[in-house]
C-alpha positions in Angstrom: -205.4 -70.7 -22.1 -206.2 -67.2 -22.7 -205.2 -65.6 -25.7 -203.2 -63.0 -26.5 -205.8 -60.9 -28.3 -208.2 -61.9 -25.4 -205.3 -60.5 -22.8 -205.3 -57.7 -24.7 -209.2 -57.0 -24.9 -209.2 -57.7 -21.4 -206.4 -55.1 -20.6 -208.1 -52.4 -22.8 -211.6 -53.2 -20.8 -209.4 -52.6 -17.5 -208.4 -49.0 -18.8 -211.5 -48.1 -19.7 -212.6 -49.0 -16.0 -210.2 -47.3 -14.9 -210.8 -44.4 -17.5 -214.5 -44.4 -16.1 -213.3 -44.6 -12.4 -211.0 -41.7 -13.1 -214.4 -39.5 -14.9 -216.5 -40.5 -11.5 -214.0 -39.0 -9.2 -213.4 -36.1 -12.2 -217.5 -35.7 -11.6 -217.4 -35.4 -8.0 -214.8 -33.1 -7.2 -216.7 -30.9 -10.6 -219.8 -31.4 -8.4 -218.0 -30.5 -4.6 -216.8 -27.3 -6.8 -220.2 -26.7 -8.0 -221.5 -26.9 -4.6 -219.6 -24.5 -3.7 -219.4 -22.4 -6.2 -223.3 -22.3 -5.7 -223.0 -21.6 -1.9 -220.5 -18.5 -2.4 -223.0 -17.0 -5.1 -225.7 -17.5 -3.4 -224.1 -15.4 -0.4 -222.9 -13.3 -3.2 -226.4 -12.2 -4.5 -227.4 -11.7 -1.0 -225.0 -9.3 0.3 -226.3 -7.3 -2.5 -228.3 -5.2 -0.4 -225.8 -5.0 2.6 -225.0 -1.5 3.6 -221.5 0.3 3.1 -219.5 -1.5 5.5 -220.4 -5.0 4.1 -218.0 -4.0 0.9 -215.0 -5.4 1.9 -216.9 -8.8 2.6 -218.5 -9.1 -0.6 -214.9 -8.7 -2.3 -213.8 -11.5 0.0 -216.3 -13.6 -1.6 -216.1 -12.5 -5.1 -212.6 -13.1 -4.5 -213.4 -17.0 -3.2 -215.9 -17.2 -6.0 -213.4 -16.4 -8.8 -211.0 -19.0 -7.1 -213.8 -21.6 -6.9 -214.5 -21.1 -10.3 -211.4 -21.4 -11.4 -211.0 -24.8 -9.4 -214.5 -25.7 -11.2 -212.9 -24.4 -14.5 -209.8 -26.9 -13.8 -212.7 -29.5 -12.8 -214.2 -29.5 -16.2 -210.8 -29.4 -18.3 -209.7 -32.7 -16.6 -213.0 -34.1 -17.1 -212.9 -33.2 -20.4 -209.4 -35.0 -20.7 -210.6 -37.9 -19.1 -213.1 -38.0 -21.8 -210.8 -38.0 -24.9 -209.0 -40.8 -23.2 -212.0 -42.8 -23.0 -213.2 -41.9 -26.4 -209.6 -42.7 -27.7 -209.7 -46.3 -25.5 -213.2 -47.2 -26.9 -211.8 -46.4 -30.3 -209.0 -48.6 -29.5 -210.8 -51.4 -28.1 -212.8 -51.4 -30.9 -210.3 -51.2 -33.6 -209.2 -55.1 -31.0 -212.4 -55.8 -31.3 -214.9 -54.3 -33.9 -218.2 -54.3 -33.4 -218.9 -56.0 -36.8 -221.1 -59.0 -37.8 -218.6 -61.0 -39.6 -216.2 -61.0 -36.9 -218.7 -60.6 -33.5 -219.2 -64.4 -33.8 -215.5 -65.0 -34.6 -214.5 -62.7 -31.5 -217.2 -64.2 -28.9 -215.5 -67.8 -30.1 -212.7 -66.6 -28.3 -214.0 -65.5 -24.7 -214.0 -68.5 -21.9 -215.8 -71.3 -22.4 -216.6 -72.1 -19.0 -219.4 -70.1 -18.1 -218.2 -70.1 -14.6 -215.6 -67.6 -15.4 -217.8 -65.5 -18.2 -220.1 -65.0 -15.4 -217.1 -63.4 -12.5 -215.8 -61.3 -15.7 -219.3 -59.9 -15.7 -220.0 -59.4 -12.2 -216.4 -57.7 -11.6 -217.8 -55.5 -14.5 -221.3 -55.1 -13.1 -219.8 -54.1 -9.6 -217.0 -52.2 -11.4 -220.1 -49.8 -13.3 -222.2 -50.0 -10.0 -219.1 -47.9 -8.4 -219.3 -45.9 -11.3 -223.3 -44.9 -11.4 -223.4 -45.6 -7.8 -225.6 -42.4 -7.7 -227.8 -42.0 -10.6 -229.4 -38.8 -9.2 -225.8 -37.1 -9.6 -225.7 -36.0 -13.1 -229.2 -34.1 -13.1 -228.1 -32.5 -9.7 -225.1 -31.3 -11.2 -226.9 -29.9 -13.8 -229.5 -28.1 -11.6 -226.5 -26.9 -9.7 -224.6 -25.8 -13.1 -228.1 -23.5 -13.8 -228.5 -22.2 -10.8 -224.5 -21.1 -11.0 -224.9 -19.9 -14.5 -228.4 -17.9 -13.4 -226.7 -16.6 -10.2 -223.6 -15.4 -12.9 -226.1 -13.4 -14.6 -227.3 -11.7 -11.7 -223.1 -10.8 -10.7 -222.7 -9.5 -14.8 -225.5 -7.7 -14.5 -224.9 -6.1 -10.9 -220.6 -5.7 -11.9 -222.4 -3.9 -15.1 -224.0 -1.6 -13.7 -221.3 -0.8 -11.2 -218.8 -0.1 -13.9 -221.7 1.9 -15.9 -221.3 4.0 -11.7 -217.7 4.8 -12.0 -217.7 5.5 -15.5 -220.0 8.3 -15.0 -218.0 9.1 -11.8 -215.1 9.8 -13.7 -216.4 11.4 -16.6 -218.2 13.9 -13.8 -215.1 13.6 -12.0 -212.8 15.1 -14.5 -214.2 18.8 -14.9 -214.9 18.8 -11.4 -211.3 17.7 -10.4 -209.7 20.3 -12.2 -212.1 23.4 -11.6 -211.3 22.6 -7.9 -207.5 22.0 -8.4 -207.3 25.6 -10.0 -209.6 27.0 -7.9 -207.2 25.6 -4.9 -203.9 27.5 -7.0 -205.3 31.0 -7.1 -206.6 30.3 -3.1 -203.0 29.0 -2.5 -201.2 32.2 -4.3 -203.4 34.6 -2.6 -203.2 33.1 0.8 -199.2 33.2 0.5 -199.3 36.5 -0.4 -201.6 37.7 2.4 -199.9 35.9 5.1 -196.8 37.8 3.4 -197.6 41.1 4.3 -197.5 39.6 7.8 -194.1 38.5 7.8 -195.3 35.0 8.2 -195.7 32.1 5.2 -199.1 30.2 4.8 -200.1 27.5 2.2 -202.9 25.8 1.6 -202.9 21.8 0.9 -205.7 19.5 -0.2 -206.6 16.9 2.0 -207.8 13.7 0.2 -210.0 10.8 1.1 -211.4 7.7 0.1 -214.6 9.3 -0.1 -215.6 12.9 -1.7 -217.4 13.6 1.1 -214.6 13.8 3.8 -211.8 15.7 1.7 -211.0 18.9 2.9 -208.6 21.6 3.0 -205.1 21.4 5.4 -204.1 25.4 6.4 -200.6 25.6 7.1 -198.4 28.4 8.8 -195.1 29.4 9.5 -195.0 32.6 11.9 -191.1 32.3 12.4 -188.5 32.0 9.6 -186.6 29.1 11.3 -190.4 26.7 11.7 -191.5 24.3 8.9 -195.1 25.0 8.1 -197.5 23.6 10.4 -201.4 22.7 9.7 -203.1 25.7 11.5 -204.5 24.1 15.5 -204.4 25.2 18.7 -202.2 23.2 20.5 -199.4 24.7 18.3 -200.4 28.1 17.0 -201.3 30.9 19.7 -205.0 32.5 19.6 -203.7 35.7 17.7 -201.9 33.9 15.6 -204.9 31.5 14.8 -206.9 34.8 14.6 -204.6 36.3 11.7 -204.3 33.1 9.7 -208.2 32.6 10.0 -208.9 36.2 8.3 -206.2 35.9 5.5 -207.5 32.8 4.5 -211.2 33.6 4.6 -210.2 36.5 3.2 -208.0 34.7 0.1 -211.4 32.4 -0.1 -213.4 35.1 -0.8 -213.0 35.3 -4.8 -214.4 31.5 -4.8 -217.7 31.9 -2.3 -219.4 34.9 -3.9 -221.5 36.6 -0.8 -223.5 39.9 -0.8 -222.2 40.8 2.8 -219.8 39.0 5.4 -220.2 39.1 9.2 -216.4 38.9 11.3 -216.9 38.8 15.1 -214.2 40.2 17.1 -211.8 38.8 14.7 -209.0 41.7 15.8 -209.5 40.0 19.7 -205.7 38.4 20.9 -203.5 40.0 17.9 -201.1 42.5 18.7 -201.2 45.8 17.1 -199.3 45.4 13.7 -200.9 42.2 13.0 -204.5 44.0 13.4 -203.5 47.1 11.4 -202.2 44.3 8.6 -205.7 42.7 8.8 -207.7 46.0 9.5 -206.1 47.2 6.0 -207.0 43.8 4.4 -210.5 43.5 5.1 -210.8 47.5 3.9 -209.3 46.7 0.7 -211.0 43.4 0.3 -214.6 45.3 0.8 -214.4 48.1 -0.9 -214.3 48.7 -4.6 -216.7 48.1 -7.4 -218.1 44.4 -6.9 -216.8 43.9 -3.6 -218.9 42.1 -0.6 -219.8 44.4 2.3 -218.1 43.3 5.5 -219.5 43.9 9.1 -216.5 44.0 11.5 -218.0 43.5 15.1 -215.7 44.3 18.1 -215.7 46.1 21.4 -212.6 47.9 20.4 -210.6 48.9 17.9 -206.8 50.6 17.8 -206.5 54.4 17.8 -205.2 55.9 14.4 -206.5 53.7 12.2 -206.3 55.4 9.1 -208.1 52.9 6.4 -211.4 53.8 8.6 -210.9 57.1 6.6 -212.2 55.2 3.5 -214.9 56.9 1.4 -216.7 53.6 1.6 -216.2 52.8 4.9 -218.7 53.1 7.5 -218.6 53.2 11.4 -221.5 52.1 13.6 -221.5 52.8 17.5 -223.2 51.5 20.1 -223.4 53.7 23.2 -224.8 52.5 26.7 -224.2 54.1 29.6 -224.7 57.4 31.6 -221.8 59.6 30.1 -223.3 58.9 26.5 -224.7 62.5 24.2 -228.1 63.4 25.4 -229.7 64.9 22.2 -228.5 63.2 19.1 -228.3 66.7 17.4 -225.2 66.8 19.3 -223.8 63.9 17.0 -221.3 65.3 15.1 -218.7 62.5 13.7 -216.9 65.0 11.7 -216.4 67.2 15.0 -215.2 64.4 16.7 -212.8 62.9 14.2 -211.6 66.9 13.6 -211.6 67.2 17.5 -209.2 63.8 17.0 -206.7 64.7 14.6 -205.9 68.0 16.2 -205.6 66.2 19.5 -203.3 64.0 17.8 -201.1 66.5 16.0 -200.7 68.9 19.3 -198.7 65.5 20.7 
């Protein structure tokens, strides 16, 4: 009969089988992880030169990597577990059992003495470690794959580097740039208001923002009646004249932030009624005139009668004449005469 420290060597030998069975399935679930770990960064480093639209992809996969790595992360902590447990059970088995001169002889004295059985202990063991190193290739292919992983790591470092080293100087450029515009946008706000003001209508202007620089923009918004909310400036809800007005004041507010030698307005004064385009007459006048102010060419078929501000020191007025009624000898051109000839007409009615 067995005994009892036999039973017990031979239970500790089952745990540590069963220890080693445990770090060969710990070993190929590390090494399915790996696998794919290795086949997410390898589609990782070769979306790199994918254009814009791939972006959203890539985070998919940076996402799946940083989940696979985690489950590889997992992998390696249970493995690592596994080993202390068989460390601690070989420690074990040996205090049972030390491998020690004195007592080897003593110890093999108590195995079987029928050979028989010695011999099925050992195969069970044999075919017990053959399940274990069933694939002897494994371990270096794990560590090929653990390389390649840790090189293709590098490559992500290095390119998640350099693409924080891209915003950082984004937002250090950013800053300045922000907040010139945003108080640029304040004084065009206040002076758009004000213009559309002396219209009796209300005007603001709003900045439009985007997930790219390149596609912000500004919103124009106008309120012709005192009973309507402010409305972004379009044609389905604005008329022409009143598209016409809002369009002057604001280029007109904008000017103080595009510096310009000279400005060119085409039949800007075309679908406003006649208050609106004496308001916007007496803008662009006072806008144009004055030390430092950019010359404005206002080009239009027609113009109201009476309009005083043309009476402007620095104002000039350019006609085109084309037909058969028009002066025959340009000595004959006399604008004084004819503005003279104007006012008297005017103050006999």
């Amino acid at each position: 009969m067995k005994t009892s420290q036999t039973r017990k060597l031979e239970q500790r030998l089952d745990a540590v089988t069963k220890v080693f069975g445990a770090c060969s399935a710990g070993c190929k679930e590390l090494h399915a992880c790996t696998q794919k770990v290795a086949y997410v960064m390898v589609e990782r480093d070769a979306a790199k030169d994918a254009s814009a639209r791939a972006i959203e992809a890539l985070q998919d996969k940076e996402q799946e990597t940083v989940a696979l790595q985690e489950a590889a992360k997992k992998a390696i902590a249970a493995f690592d577990v596994l080993k202390g447990e068989a460390r601690a059970l070989k420690e074990a088995a040996e205090d049972i059992a030390p491998y020690d001169d004195n007592d080897l002889h003593a110890k093999l004295q108590e195995l079987p003495e029928d050979s028989a059985s010695v011999e099925a202990i050992l195969d069970a063991e044999r075919k017990e470690a053959s399940r274990i190193h069933e694939d002897r290739g494994l371990q270096k292919r794990v560590e090929e794959l653990q390389r390649k992983r840790d090189a293709l790591k590098e490559k992500v470092d290095g390119m998640q580097g350099a693409d924080d080293a891209r915003n950082a100087e984004l937002s250090k450029l950013r800053g300045p740039w922000e907040k010139t515009l945003r108080d640029a946008l304040s004084s065009l706000k206040t002076k758009f208001s004000d213009y559309m003001d002396t219209l009796g209508a209300r005007g603001d202007v709003e900045l439009v923002e985007q997930p790219t620089f390149a596609r912000w923009g500004l919103a124009i918004k106008v309120a012709f009646r005192d009973a309507c909310d402010l409305r972004q400036l379009d044609a389905r809800v604005q008329s022409g004249g009143e598209r016409s007005v809002s369009t002057i004041m604001f280029l007109m507010a904008l000017q103080a932030h595009l510096p310009s030698p000279f400005r060119v307005v085409d039949e800007i004064n075309q679908g406003m009624d006649e208050v609106n385009e004496r308001i916007v007459f007496r803008r662009v006048v006072l806008n144009s005139t004055g030390p430092g102010a950019p010359q404005y060419w206002l080009i239009t078929p027609k113009l109201l009668q009476g309009l005083y501000d043309m009476e402007h020191p620095d104002v000039r007025v350019l006609v085109v004449y084309n037909g058969a009624h028009n002066i025959k000898r340009p000595r004959d051109w006399d604008l004084d005469a004819f503005l003279g000839a104007k006012r008297r007409l005017v103050g006999a009615n």
